[in-house]
C-alpha positions in Angstrom: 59.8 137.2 98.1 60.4 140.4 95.3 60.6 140.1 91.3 63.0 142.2 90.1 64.1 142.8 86.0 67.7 143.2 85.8 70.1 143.4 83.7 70.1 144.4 79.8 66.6 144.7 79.4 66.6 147.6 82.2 69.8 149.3 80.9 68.1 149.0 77.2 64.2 150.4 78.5 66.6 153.6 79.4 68.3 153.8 76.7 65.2 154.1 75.0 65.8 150.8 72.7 64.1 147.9 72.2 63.9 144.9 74.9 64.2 141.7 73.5 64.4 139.7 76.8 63.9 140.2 80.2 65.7 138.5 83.0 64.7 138.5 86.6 66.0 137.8 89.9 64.1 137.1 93.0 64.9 138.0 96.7 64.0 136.7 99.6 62.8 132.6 98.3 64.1 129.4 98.2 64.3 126.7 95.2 61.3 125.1 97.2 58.9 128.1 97.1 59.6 128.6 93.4 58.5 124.9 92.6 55.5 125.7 94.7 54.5 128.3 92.4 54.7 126.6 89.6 58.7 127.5 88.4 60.7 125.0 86.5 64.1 124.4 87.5 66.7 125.0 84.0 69.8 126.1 86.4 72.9 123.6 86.4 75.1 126.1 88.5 72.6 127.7 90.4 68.8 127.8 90.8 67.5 129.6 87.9 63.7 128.7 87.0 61.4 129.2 84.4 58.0 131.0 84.9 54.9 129.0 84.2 53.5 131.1 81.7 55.7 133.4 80.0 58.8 131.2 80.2 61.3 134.0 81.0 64.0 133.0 83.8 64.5 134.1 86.9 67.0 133.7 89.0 67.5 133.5 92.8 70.0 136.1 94.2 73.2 135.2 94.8 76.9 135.9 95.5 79.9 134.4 93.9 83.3 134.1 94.6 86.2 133.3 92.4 87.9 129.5 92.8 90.1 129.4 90.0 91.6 130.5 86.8 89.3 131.8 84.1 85.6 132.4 83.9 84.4 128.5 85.3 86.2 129.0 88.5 83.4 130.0 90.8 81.8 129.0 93.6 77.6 130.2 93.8 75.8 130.9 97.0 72.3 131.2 97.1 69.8 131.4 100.2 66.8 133.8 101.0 69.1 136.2 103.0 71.0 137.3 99.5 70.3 141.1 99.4 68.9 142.8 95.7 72.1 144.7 96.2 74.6 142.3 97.0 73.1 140.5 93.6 73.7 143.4 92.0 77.0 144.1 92.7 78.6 141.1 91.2 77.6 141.8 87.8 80.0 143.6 85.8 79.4 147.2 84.7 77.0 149.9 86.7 74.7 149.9 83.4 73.8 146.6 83.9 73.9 146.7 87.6 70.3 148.4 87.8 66.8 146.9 88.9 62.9 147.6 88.4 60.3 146.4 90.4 57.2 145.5 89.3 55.9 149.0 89.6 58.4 150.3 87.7 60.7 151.4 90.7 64.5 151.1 90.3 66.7 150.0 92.3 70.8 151.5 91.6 73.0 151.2 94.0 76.3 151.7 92.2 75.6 155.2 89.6 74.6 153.2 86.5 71.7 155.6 85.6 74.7 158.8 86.1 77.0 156.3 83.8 73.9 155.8 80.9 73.7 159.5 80.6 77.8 160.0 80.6 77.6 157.3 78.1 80.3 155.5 79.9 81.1 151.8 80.8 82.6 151.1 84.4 82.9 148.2 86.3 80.4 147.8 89.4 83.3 146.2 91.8 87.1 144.8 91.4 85.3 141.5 91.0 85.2 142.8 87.2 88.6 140.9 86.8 87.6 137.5 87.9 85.9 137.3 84.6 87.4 137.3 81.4 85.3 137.3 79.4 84.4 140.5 80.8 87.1 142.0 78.3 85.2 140.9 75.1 81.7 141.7 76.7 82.9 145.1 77.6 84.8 146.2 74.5 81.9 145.0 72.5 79.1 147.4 74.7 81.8 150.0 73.2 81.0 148.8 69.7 77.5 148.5 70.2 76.2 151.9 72.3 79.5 154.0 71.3 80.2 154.8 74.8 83.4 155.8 76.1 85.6 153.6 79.0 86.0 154.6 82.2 89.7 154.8 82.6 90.2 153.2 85.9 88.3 150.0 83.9 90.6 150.5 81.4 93.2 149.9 83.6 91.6 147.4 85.5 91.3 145.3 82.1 94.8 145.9 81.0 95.9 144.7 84.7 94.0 141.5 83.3 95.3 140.9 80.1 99.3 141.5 81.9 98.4 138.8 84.5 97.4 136.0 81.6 93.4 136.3 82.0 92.8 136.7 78.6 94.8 133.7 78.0 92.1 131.2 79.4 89.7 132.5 77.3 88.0 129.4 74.9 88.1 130.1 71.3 84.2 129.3 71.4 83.7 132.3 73.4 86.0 134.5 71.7 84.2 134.1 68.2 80.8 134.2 69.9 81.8 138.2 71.2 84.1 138.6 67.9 80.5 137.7 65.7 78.6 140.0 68.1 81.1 142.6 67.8 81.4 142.6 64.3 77.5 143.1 63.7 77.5 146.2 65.6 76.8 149.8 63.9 80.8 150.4 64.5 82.6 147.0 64.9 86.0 149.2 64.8 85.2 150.5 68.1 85.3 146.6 69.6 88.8 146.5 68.3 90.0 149.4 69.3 89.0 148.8 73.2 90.6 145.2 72.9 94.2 146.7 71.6 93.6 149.6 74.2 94.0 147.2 77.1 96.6 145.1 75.7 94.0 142.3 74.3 93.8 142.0 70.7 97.7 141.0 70.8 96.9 138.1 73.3 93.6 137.2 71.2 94.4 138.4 67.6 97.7 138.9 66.7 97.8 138.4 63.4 95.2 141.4 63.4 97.2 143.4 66.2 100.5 143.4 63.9 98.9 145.6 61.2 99.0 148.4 63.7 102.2 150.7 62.6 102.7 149.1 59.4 103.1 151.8 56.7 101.2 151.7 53.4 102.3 154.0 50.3 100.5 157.2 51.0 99.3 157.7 47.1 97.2 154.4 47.6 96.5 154.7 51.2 96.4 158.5 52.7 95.9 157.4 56.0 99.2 155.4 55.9 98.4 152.4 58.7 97.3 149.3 57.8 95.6 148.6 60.9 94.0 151.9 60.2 92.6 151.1 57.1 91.5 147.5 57.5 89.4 149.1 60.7 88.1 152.0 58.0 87.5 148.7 55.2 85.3 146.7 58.4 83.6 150.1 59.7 82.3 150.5 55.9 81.0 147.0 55.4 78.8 148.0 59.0 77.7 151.0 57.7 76.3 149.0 54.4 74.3 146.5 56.4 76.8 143.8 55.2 76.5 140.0 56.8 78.9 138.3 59.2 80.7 137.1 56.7 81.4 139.9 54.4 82.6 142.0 57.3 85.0 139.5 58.9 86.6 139.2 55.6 86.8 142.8 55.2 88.4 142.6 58.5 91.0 139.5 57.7 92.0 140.5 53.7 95.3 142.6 54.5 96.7 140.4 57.0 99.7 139.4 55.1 101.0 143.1 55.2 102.0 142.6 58.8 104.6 140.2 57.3 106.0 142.3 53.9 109.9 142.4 54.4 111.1 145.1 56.0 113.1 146.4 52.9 110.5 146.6 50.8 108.1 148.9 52.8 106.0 150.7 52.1 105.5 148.6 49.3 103.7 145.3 49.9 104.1 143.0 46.6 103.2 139.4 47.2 101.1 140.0 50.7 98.1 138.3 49.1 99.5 135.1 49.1 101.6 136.0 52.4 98.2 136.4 54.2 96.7 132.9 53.5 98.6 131.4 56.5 98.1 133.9 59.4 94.6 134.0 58.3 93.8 129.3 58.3 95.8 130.0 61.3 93.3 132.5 63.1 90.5 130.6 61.8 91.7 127.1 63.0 92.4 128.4 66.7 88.9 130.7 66.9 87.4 127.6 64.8 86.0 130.3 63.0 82.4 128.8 60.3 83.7 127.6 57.5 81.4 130.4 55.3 83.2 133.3 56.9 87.2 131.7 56.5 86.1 130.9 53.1 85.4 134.1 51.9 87.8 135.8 54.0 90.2 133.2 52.4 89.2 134.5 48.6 89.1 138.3 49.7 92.7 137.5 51.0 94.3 136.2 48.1 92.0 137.6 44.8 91.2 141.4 46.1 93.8 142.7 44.4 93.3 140.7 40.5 89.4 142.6 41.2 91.1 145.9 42.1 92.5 145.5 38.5 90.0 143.3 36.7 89.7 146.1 34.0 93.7 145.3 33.0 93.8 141.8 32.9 93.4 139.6 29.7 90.4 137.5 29.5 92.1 134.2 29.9 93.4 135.6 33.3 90.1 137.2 34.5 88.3 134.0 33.8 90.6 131.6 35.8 90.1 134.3 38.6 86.2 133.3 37.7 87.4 129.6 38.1 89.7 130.1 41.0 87.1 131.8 43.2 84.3 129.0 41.9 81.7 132.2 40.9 80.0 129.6 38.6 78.9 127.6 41.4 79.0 129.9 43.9 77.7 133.2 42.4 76.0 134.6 46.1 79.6 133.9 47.3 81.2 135.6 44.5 78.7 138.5 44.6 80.0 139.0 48.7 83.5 138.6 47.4 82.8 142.1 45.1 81.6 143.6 48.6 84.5 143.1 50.6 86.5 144.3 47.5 84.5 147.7 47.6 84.8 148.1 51.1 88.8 147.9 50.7 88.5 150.6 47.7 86.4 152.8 49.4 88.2 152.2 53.2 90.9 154.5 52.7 91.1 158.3 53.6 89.6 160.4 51.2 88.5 157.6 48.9 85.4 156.7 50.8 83.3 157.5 47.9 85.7 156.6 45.2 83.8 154.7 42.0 84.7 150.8 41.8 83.7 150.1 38.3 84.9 146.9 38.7 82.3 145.5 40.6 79.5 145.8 38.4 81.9 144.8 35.3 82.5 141.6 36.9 78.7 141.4 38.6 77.6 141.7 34.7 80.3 139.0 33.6 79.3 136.3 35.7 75.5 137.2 35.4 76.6 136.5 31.1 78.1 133.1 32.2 
């Protein structure tokens, strides 16, 4: 019977990060020799226990093999014969395929130490693609540690996405790597991955859609609106901005993916045009009500604050009113956030002034 850490917490100790938690998996022992030594059993799918004093899991090696569609399709197997390598191989990139002993000896059958210095993710095996949620782990490792894909993983995920895995992917488990994403140093980078492999159209296509629409160059120098609302979310990041501040920052332009045709590069009216993509993205990712409100507000009111300074006071104080800043000041205050982030996300402008924030900020603080 061997201890080994696995997993993030080895892949992080290289990196030279912090470890949060450590995860262990044990060769050569059965679910009756852990309960001997004091483990608890916590495992519904397959024997994972609980130590007696420090509470961290471990896990008795296994293999898996997929059953059906999805990621609940498998079938576990378990037994003291399970090899630290076969373990190790069914996990899904060679960075997280690495295990330490208890003397600090690792174990790395498939290159992931070679992969942490290339800064690159790859998939251990082709058992990558019985998993999809594999996609939105992977594109979000991209976000977080700005490595680079290995192509023949890129490929592998786009193979994936064409043969309708992404499609049985849970809208709980699409927010829950969307919210991860998004709090990463460079969310964009998440995004970016996903529409590389042909995902963000099956997952977010309201979002996808932006890509290749034209803005008017005086306003927006870098022309595409899908690169600019990546430039808007990327600036929200980079000021330490909450969940919901960047997911707003992410949602507020989504109506220009539907401006008329003839009207381009123009996009009069897409405030209003973006309410309804956005409720619709919200209600099938059953995204918290705190970040579809505010994304809501960005969506419809960022352009009245992008010209608060020309608009009569009755009009600025039903904006006040429609965006409930009385009662919701915090709220309000995050709204102004986003609204920088749009000013400032745009080539050449990223340190633009925005008077208008601390105008308003000092109107509502004289309410």
């Amino acid at each position: 019977m061997k201890c080994y850490i696995v997993g993030g917490a080895v892949r992080d100790r290289l990196l030279g990060l912090p470890v949060a938690d450590r995860d262990w998996v044990v060769v050569g022992a059965t679910p009756e020799m852990m309960q001997a030594r004091g483990f608890r059993p916590v495992g519904k799918d397959f024997p994972v226990f609980l130590h007696p004093q420090t509470q961290e899991e471990y896990a008795l090696a296994r293999t898996e093999r997929k059953s059906g569609r999805g990621y609940h399709g498998f079938v576990f197997h378990t037994s003291p014969e399970v090899t630290l390598e076969e373990d190790l191989i069914r996990r899904d990139l060679t960075i997280n395929a690495i295990a330490e002993d208890e003397h600090g000896a690792l174990t790395d059958p498939y290159g992931g130490q070679a992969d942490l210095q290339a800064r690159l993710l790859r998939h251990v095996s082709p058992a990558f693609a019985e998993d999809p949620v594999r996609i939105l782990r992977l594109a979000r490792f991209a976000a977080r540690f700005d490595f680079a894909v290995a192509e023949e993983t890129m490929q592998l995920m786009r193979d994936m996405v064409a043969a309708g895995e992404a499609d049985a992917l849970v809208a709980e488990r699409v927010w829950q790597e969307l919210a991860k994403g998004l709090m990463t140093a460079r969310p964009s980078r998440m995004l970016q991955v996903l529409r590389d492999c042909g995902a963000l159209a099956r997952l977010l296509p309201e979002l996808d859609a932006l890509f290749g629409v034209p803005q008017r160059a005086d306003y927006h120098p870098e022309i595409d609106c899908g690169d600019h609302v990546m430039r808007v979310l990327d600036y929200t990041a980079a000021c330490g901005q909450p969940l919901s501040v960047r997911f707003a920052a992410l949602m507020h332009d989504l109506g220009k993916a539907r401006t008329p045709a003839e009207i381009l590069p123009r996009h009069l009216g897409h405030e209003a045009r973006g309410e309804v993509p956005l409720l619709a993205l919200c209600g099938r990712l059953r995204v918290p009500s705190d970040c579809r409100d505010l994304a809501r507000l960005a969506t419809l009111y960022h352009t009245k604050i992008h010209r608060a300074a020309e608009l009569r006071a009755d009009t600025v104080l039903r904006l006040l009113r429609d965006c409930d800043a009385l009662r919701r000041p915090e709220r309000f205050l995050q709204l102004l956030d986003v609204c920088l982030a749009d000013a400032r996300g745009r080539l050449h402008f990223e340190t633009c002034d925005y008077p208008q924030a601390e105008w308003l900020r000092q109107l509502l603080a004289a309410a």
